[in-house]
KEVEX-375450 format. One record per residue (C-alpha): residue in three letters; x, y, z. Coordinates in steps of 0.5 Angstrom, whole numbers, plus 2048, in hexadecimal, padded with zeros to 3 digits. Each point is the difference from the previous one (the first is absolute). Layout:
ALAXYZ;...
END
This chain:
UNK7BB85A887;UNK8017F8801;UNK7FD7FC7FB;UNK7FB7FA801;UNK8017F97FF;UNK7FC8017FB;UNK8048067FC;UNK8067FC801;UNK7FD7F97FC;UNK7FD8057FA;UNK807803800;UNK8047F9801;UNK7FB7FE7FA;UNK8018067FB;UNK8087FF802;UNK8017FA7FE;UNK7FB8007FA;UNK8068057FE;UNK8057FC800;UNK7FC7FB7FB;UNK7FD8057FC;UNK8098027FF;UNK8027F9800;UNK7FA7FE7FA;UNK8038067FD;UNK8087FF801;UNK7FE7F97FE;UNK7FB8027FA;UNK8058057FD;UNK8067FB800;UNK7FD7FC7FD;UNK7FE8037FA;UNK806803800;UNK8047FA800;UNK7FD7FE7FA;UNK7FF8077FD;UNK807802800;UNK8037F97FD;UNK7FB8017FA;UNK8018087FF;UNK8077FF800;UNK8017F97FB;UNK7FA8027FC;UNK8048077FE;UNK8067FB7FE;UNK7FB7FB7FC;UNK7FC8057FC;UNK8078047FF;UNK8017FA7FC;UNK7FA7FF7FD;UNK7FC7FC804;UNK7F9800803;UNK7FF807804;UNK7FB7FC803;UNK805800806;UNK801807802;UNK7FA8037FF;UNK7FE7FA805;UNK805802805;UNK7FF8077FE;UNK7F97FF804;UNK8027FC805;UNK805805803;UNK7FB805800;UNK7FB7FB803;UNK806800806;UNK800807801;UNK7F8800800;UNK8027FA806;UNK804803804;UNK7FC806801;UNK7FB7FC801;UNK7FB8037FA;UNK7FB7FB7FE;UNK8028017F9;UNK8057FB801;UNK7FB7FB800;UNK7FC8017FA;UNK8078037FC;UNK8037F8802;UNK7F97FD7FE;UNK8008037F9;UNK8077FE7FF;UNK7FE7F9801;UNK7FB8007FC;UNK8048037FA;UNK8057FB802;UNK7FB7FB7FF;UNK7FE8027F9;UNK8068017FD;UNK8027F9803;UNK7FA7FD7FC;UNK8028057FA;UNK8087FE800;UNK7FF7F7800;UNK7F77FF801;UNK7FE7FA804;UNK8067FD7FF;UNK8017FD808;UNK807801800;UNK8028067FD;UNK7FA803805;UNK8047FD807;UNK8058057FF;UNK7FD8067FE;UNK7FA7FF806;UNK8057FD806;UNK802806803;UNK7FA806800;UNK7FA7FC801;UNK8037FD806;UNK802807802;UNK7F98017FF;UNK7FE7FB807;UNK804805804;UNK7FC8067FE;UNK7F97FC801;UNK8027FE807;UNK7FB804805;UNK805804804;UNK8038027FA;UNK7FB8027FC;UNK7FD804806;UNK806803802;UNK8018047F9;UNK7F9801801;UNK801803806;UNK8048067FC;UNK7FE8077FF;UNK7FF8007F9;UNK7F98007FD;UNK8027FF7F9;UNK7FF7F97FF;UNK7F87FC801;UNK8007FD807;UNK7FB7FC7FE;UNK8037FC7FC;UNK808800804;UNK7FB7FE806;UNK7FF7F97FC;UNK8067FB800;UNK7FD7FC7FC;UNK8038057FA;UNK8077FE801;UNK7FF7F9802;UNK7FC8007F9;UNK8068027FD;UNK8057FA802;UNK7FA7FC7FE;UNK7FF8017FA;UNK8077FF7FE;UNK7FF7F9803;UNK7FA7FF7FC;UNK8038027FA;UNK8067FC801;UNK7FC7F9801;UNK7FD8027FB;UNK8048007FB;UNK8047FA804;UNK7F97FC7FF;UNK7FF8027F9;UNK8087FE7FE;UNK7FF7FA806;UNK8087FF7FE;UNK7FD7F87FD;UNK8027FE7F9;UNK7FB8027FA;UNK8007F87FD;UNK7FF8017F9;UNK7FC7FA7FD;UNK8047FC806;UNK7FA7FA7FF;UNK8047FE7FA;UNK8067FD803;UNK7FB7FC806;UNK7FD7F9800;UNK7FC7FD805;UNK8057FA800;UNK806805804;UNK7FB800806;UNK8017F9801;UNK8067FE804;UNK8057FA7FD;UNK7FE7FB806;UNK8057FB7FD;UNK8068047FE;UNK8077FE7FE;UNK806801804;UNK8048067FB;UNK8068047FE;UNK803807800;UNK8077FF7FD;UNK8018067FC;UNK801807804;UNK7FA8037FB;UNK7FB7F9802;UNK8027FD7F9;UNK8058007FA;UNK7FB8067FD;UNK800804806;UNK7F9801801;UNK8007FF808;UNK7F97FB7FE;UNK7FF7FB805;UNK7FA7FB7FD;UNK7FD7FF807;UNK7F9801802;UNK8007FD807;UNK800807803;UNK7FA8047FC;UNK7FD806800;UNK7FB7FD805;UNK8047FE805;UNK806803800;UNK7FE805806;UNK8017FA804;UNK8077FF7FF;UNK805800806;UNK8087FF801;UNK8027F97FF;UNK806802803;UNK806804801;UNK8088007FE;UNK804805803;UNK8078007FD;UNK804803805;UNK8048067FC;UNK7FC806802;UNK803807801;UNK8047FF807;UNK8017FA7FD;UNK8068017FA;UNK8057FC7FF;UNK806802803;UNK8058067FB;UNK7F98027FC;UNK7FC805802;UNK7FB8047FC;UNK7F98007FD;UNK7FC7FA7FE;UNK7F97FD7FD;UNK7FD7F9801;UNK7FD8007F9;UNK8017F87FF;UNK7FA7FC7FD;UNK8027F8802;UNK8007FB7FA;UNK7FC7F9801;UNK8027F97FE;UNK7FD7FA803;UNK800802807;UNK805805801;UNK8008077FF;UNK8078047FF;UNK801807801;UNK806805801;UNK800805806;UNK8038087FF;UNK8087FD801;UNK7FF7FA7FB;UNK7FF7FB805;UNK7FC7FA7FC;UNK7FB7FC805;UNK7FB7FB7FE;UNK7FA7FF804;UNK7FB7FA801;UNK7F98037FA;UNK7FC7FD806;UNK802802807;UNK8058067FE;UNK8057FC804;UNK8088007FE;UNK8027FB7FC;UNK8088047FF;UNK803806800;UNK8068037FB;UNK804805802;UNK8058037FB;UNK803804805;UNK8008087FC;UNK806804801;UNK8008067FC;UNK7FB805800;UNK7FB8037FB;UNK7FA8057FE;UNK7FB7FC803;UNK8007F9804;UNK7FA7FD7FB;UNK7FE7F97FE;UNK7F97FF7FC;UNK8027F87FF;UNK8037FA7FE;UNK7FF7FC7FA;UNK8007F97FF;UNK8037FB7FA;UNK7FB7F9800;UNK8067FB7FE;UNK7FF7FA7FD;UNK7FC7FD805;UNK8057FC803;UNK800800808;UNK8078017FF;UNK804805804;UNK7FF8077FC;UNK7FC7FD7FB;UNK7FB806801;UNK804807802;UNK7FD806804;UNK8058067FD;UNK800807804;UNK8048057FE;UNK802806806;UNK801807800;UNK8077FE800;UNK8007FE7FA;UNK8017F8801;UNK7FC7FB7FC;UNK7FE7F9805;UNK7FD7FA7FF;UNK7FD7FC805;UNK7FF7F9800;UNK7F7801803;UNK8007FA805;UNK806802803;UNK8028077FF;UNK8077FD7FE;UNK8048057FB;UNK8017FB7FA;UNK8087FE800;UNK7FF8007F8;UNK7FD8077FF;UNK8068057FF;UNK805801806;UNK7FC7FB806;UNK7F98027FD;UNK8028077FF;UNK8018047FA;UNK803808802;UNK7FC8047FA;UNK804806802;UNK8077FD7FF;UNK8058057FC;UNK7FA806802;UNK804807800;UNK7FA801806;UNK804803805;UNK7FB802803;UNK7FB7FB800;UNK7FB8037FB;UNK7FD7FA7FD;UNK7FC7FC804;UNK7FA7FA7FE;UNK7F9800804;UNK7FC7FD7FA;UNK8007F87FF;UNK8037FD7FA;UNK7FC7FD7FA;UNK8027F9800;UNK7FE7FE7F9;UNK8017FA7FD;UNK8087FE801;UNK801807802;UNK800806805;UNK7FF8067FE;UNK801806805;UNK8028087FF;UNK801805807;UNK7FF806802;UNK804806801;UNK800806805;UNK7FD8067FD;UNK8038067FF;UNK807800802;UNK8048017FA;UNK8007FF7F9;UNK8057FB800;UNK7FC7FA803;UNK8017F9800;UNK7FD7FD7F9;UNK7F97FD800;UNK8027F97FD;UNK7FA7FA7FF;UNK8037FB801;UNK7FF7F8800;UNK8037FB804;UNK8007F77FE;UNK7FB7FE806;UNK8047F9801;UNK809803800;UNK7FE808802;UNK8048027F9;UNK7FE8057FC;UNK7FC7FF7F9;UNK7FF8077FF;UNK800807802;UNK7FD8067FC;UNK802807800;UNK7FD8047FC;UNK8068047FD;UNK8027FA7FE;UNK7FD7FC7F8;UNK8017FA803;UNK7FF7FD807;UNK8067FD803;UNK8037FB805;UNK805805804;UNK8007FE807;UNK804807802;UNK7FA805802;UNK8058067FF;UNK8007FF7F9;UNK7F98027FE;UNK7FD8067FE;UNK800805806;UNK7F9803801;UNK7FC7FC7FC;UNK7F9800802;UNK7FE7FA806;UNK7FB7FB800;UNK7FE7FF807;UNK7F97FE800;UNK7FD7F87FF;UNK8017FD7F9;UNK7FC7FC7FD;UNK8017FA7FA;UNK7FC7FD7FB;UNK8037F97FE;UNK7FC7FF7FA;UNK8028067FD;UNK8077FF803;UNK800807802;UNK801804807;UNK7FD807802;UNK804805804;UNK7FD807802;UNK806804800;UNK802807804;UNK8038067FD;UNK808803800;UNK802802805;UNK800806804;UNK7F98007FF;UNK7FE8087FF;UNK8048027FC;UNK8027FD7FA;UNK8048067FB;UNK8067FB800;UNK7FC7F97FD;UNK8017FD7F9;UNK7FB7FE7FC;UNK8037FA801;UNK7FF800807;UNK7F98027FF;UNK7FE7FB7FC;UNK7FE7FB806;UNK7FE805805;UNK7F97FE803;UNK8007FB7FB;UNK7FC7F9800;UNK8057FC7FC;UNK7FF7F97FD;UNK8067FC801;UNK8027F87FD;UNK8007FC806;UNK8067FC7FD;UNK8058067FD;UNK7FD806804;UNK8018047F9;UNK7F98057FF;UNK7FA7FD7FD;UNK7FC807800;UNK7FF805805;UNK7FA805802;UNK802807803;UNK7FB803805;UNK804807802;UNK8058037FB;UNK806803803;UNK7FE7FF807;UNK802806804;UNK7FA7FE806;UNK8037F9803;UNK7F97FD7FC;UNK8047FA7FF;UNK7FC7F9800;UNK8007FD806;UNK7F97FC7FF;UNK8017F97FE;UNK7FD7FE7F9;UNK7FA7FB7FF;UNK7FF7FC7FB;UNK7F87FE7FE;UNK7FD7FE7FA;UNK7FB8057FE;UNK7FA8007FD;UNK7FF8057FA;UNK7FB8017FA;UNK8067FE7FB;UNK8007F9805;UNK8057FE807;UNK807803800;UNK8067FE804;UNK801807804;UNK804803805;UNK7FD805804;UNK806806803;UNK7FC804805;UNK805807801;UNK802804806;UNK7FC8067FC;UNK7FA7FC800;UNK7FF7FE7F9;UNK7FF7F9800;UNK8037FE7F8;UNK7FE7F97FD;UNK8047FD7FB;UNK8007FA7FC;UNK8057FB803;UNK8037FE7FA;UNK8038067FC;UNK7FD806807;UNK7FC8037FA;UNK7FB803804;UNK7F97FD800;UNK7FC806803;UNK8038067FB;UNK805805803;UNK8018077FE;UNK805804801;UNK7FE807802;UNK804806802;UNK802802808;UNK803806803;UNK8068027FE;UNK803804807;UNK8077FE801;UNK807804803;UNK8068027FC;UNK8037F87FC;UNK7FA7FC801;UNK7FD7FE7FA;UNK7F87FD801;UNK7FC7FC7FB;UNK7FB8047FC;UNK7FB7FA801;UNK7FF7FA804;UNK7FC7FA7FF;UNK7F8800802;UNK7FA7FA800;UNK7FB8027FB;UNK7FA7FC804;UNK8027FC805;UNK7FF802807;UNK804806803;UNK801801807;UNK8058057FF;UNK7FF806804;UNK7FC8067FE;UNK805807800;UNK800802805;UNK7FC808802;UNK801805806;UNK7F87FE802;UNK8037F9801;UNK804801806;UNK7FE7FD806;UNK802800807;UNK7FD7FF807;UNK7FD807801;UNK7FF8077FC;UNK806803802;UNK8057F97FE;UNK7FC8007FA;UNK8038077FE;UNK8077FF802;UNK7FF7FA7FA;UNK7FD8057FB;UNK806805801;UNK8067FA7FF;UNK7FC7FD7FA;UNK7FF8077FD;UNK808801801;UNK8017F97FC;UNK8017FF7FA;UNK7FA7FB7FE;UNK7FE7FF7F8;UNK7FD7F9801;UNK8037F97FF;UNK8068007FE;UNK804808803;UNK8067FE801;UNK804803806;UNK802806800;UNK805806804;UNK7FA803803;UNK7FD7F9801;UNK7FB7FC7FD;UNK7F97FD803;UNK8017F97FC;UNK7FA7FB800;UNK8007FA800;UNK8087FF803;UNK8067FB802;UNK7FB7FD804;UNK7FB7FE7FB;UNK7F87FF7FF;UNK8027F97FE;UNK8067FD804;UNK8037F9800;UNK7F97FD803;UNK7FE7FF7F9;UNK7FA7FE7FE;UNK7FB7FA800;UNK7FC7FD7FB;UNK7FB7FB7FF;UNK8017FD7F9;UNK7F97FD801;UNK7FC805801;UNK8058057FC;UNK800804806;UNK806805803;UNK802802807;UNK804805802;UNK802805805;UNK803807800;UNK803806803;UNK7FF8087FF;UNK805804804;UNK8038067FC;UNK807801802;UNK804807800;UNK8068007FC;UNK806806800;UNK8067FF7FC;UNK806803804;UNK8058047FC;UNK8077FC802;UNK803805804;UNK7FA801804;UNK8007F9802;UNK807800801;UNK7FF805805;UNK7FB7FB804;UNK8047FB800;UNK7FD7FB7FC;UNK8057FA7FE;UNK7FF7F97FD;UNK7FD7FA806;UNK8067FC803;UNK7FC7F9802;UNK8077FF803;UNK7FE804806;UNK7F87FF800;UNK7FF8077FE;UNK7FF8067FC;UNK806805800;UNK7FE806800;UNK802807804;UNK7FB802801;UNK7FA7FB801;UNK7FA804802;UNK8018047F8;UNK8027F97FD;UNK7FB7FC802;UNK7FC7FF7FA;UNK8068027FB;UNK8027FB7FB;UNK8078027FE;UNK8007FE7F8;UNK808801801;UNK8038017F9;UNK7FA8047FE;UNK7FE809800;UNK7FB7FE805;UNK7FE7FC807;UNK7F87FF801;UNK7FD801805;UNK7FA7FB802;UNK7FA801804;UNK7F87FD800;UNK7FB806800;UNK7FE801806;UNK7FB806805;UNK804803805;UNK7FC7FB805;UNK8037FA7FC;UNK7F97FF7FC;UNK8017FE7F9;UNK7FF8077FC;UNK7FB7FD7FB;UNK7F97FD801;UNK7FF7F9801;UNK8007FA7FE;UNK8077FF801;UNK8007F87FF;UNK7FB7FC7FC;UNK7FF7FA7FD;UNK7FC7FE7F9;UNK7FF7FB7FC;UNK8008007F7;UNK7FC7FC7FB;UNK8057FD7FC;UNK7FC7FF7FA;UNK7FE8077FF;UNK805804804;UNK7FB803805;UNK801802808;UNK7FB7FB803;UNK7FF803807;UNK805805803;UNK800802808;UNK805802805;UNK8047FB803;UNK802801808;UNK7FE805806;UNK803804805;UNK7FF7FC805;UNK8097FF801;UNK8028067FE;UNK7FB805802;UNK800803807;UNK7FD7FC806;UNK7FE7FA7FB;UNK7FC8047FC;UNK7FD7FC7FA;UNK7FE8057FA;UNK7FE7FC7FA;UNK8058047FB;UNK8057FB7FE;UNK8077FF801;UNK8057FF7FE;UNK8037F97FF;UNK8057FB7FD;UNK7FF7F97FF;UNK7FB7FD7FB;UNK7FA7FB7FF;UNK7FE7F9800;UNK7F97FE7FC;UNK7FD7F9800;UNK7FA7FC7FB;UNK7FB801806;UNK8018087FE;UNK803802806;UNK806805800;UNK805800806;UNK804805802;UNK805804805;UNK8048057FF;UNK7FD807802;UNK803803806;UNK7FA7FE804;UNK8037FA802;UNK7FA7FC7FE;UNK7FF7FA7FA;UNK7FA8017FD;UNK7FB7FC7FB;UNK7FC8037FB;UNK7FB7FD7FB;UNK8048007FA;UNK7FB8017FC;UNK7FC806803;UNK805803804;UNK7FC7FE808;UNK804800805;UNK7FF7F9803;UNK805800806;UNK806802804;UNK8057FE805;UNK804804804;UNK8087FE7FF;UNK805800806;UNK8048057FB;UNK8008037FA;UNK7FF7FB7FA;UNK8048047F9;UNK8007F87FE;UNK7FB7FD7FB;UNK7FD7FA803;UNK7FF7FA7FD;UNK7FB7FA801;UNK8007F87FF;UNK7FD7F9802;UNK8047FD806;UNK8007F9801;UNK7FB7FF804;UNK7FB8037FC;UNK7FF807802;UNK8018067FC;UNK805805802;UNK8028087FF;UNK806801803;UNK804807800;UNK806803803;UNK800806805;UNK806804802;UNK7FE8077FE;UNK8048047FB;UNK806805801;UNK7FD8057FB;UNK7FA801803;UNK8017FF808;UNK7FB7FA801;UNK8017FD806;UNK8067FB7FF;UNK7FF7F9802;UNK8037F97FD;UNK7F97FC800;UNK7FD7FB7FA;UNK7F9800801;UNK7FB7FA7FD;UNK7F9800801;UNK7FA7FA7FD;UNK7F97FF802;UNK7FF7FD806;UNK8007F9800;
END
């Protein structure tokens, strides 16, 4: 019997709903167990390790949630309803309202929840045959969108309640009505020292641009240097970072570009006055120049009365004539001393990225050497050089009992610790401050003397005009993390209760910031040793304890637990807890290990050569930081024989290895039991494994030692995908300039922008965006038509994969 038009439409309709009914079932099921599965699997591995069983009941029921979603039973619905619930009390149990720790414990099932609460779907499942759940409420999708809805809810919460702004603490107290008011009549100023001044504080005393005014700043003008990546000099390739800060002097500014080539540009216009190209030939770890220096003369306008003195990463000491950019014929070989002559450095190892201390007569300079290559590197002599003739007045090595003049770098002490970082001087007291790294190689040290220790991760007093050692501070004893001290010291006279004492303030990778008295490095805010984990491999040997503030502010980070690992989403978040739970992990201080050893802080630093600033006015210091734990394994020697892992040749502009995908981040340490293997934390979506923030800024009230304000420096906003700016902080190299009408200027973080904050309470006040990343500290002066400046360099940073460029940019109140 035909069917009629009206049959054939009914049986169309119920065709077709068929098909979607199978479609929201398949699609249901495949969902669940997408996420069930993974759960079930890798919770097992987690809780057979000792972790949270939270994972695999939650996978556990998720799967039998599926199964339910397949037949299309609506227990499905309420079984993943439940779930979801649960998984929102347990995020609230583990972490509480904290908005971070809650994003990646409720990212992924109460957004599964909307597909539940779409209509078709929802009435699909009820369409099923079961009659064991209330249809009532399945009818009402408003029970699944409540879910997701909740989660939001507890997370703006939370986000409100924390609202990620500093919490001042008694900021009225460093503010005056008189910093609002800008300077109308403002004298043209200097910045003649890398640090801003001979104490390195990075304090400008100008008030032209103010709290008040600062939104309205805008670019000057901007200086492009023509070096960028495409653009390298011919024969040397590798990476590169602009991490300069210009000098000032008179209306000239002076800075040296990655491969040393020194420019002066106009301080008004950013035009070029000269342009010095020292023409590098041998390659190094890294192409860096954080600036130049500069020699004031006697004050005659005689040619090379004054001196810009750089010094390459090819170990060649220049001085430069700052009207013209001529060498100056007196000084060494036609302006150029060769502080790597007679050097056993066949493979170019030793290379300098900081600028020299000039003090007095003096130039006074150490260098950097490449990390765990071997135990046997070039030495990591400190050196000071006659500023008018390039001759050597000194050099300390710190195996030797009294400094010497020889000129042949081969004949001192292989493997001494480096000096690297930018040194400071105090003429009165005739004494200079060098921050010092460790012995190489840097993560294993079973084959150090105690007399190779002695200095490691040390600030040490030397006599500017003997070089022989007045005192010496050690902030990490027998340093086995690279913790070595890459900050430059600051100098300020601080106001106690027993009275003003000339102190030196040391801020450390580990985060410790140790103030000491300048004159004997006693420390003015008490020290205490205290005992460390003791977890080292076969020939180590590590120190029972190391130092620690008392009361000063701390920003090293907390140990770190399984409830802090973090992650895009539920699952990620999972994989982190099973590689920290297969890590060794006891705090501050776990050393590496053969299982391998999550380490935090690292290498890499809470506290990097950005430093710090103070206002010695108002007693108040800035810093900036970093929290990002590495893993670090210990690789036994036939192991990493077997990978291949050999010592760099820079010869060749690259890294020999056999076999290049398991070498990646190995460190050889030849002429050692062990190679080490190196890598940040990160979740299988490259999301760091622990919670936010994960760069900060804070300022510390110098008289009591107390933490002022503290917030997260940076977002998202160049990292994330599709320009996504979450205000987590990042991470971020480069430091800070503060000035008397209380503001703070600051680049730095991976975001590319330069920020200014209320340096007293903590306020973001403004933002520019930079054409590249900007991992250099600014600085700011008066040009010659009045204005005041903020001038910083932007070209990204190899280590951190900003966006590459070659700009000097400056910005000033419009005119």
């Amino acid at each position: 019997m035909a069917l009629d038009n009206h049959q054939k439409s009914d049986l169309q309709r119920q065709d077709s709903n068929l098909r979607t009914l199978t479609v929201v079932r398949v699609a249901s099921a495949f969902l669940l167990a997408g996420i069930g599965l993974p759960l079930l699997l890798w919770g097992a591995w987690l809780a057979w390790l000792g972790g949270s069983i939270f994972y695999v009941v939650t996978g556990v029921l998720l799967f039998i949630a599926a199964v339910f979603a397949w037949r299309g039973d609506t227990r499905a619905l309420l079984l993943f309803a439940a779930t979801t619930g649960a998984n929102i009390l347990w995020a609230i149990w583990e972490v509480g309202l904290e908005p971070w720790g809650l994003l990646a414990r409720l990212s992924l099932l109460p957004l599964l929840a909307l597909w539940f609460a779409v209509p078709a779907v929802n009435r699909n499942f009820l369409s099923g045959r079961s009659e064991s759940a209330p249809r009532a409420a399945l009818r009402a999708p408003l029970v699944f969108l409540a879910l997701p809805l909740i989660a939001i809810i507890l997370f703006s919460t939370a986000a409100w309640r924390t609202s990620f702004r500093p919490v001042p603490v008694e900021a009225d107290k460093f503010t005056s009505s008189a910093d609002m008011v800008p300077d109308q009549t403002p004298r043209p100023s200097d910045w003649q020292f890398y640090g801003g001044n001979a104490n390195s504080t990075r304090y400008a005393p100008l008030s032209q641009i103010t709290p008040r005014n600062v939104g309205k700043l805008e670019v000057a003008w901007t200086y492009r240097t023509g070096i960028n990546g495409p653009d390298m000099p011919p024969g040397i390739a590798g990476p590169k970072s602009f991490e300069a800060t210009p000098l000032k002097v008179d209306d000239s500014l002076f800075l040296c570009t990655p491969y040393n080539v020194t420019i002066s540009l106009n301080a008004t216009t950013g035009k070029q006055l000269w342009r010095f190209d020292p023409h590098i030939t041998r390659q190094r770890f890294t192409s860096v120049c954080r600036g130049v220096s500069y020699y004031p003369g006697s004050g005659s306008s005689a040619s090379c009365d004054a001196r810009i003195i750089t010094a390459t990463i090819d170990n060649q000491l220049i001085a430069l004539d700052p009207k013209s950019g001529q060498p100056c014929e007196g000084f060494g070989e036609h302006g150029v001393v060769d502080f790597g002559q007679g050097s056993a450095d066949p493979q170019h190892l030793v290379f300098t990225t900081s600028p020299p201390l000039v003090m007095g007569n003096l130039i006074i300079l150490g260098s950097g050497i490449t990390d765990g290559q071997n135990n046997h590197e070039p030495s990591g002599v400190v050196r000071a050089f006659d500023v008018h003739s390039g001759k050597l007045a000194w050099a300390w090595d710190v195996l030797s009992s009294e400094p010497s003049q020889e000129t042949d770098s081969s004949r001192y002490a292989a493997d001494t610790p480096n000096a690297w970082g930018v040194f400071t001087g105090d003429t009165q007291l005739g004494l200079v401050y060098i921050p010092t790294g460790n012995s190489p190689p840097d993560y294993y040290g079973g084959g150090r003397t105690a007399e190779y220790d002695r200095y490691n991760a040390s600030i040490v007093a030397l006599d500017v005009a003997t070089g022989k050692v007045r005192w010496s501070f050690q902030t990490a004893h027998h340093d086995v993390w690279d913790l070595d001290v890459s900050s430059q010291p600051v100098l300020v006279d601080i106001e106690t209760a027993a009275g003003v004492r000339p102190a030196v303030i040391q801020p450390t990778k580990r985060g410790e910031i140790f103030v000491l008295d300048r004159r004997t490095g006693v420390p003015i805010f008490p020290v205490a040793e205290r005992a460390v984990p003791q977890l080292q491999v076969s020939g180590e040997r590590l120190s029972p304890t190391q130092p620690f503030n008392t009361n000063f502010a701390n920003f090293e980070p907390a140990r770190l637990e399984e409830a802090d690992m973090w992650g895009g989403t539920i699952l990620d978040q999972m994989l982190c807890r099973i590689t920290y739970r297969s890590l060794d992990h006891e705090g501050l201080y776990t050393a590496a290990t053969l299982r391998g050893s999550l380490e935090y802080p690292v290498s890499l630093g809470v506290f990097t050569w950005g430093s710090a600033s103070v206002d010695p006015t108002r007693q108040l210091m800035l810093v900036n930081g970093n929290y990002q734990p590495f893993i670090v394994r210990l690789v036994p020697r036939a192991e990493a024989d077997r990978q291949g892992a050999q010592e760099f040749d820079f010869s060749g502009r690259t890294k020999v290895v056999a076999n290049p995908a398991e070498s990646k981040y190995l460190w050889p340490q030849s002429g050692t039991p062990y190679a080490v293997n190196t890598l940040p934390f990160l979740s299988p979506l490259g999301l760091p494994c622990h919670t936010p923030p994960y760069g900060f800024i804070a300022a510390v009230d110098l008289r009591s030692g107390k933490t002022v304000w503290k917030r997260p420096l940076g977002t998202t906003r160049d990292a994330a995908p599709l320009g996504i700016a979450l205000p987590t902080g990042v991470f971020n190299i480069g430091g800070s300039v503060v000035t008397r009408s209380g503001l703070a200027f600051i680049g730095a973080a991976i975001d590319n922008y330069i920020r200014a904050f209320d340096f007293r309470s903590g306020e973001l006040l403004w933002q520019g965006r930079l054409p590249a990343g900007g991992q250099a500290t600014p600085m700011t002066y008066v040009g010659g038509d009045g204005q005041q400046y903020v001038v910083i360099a932007a070209g990204g940073h190899r280590e951190l994969s900003t966006k590459q460029g070659d700009y000097v940019v400056a910005y000033h109140l419009p005119k």
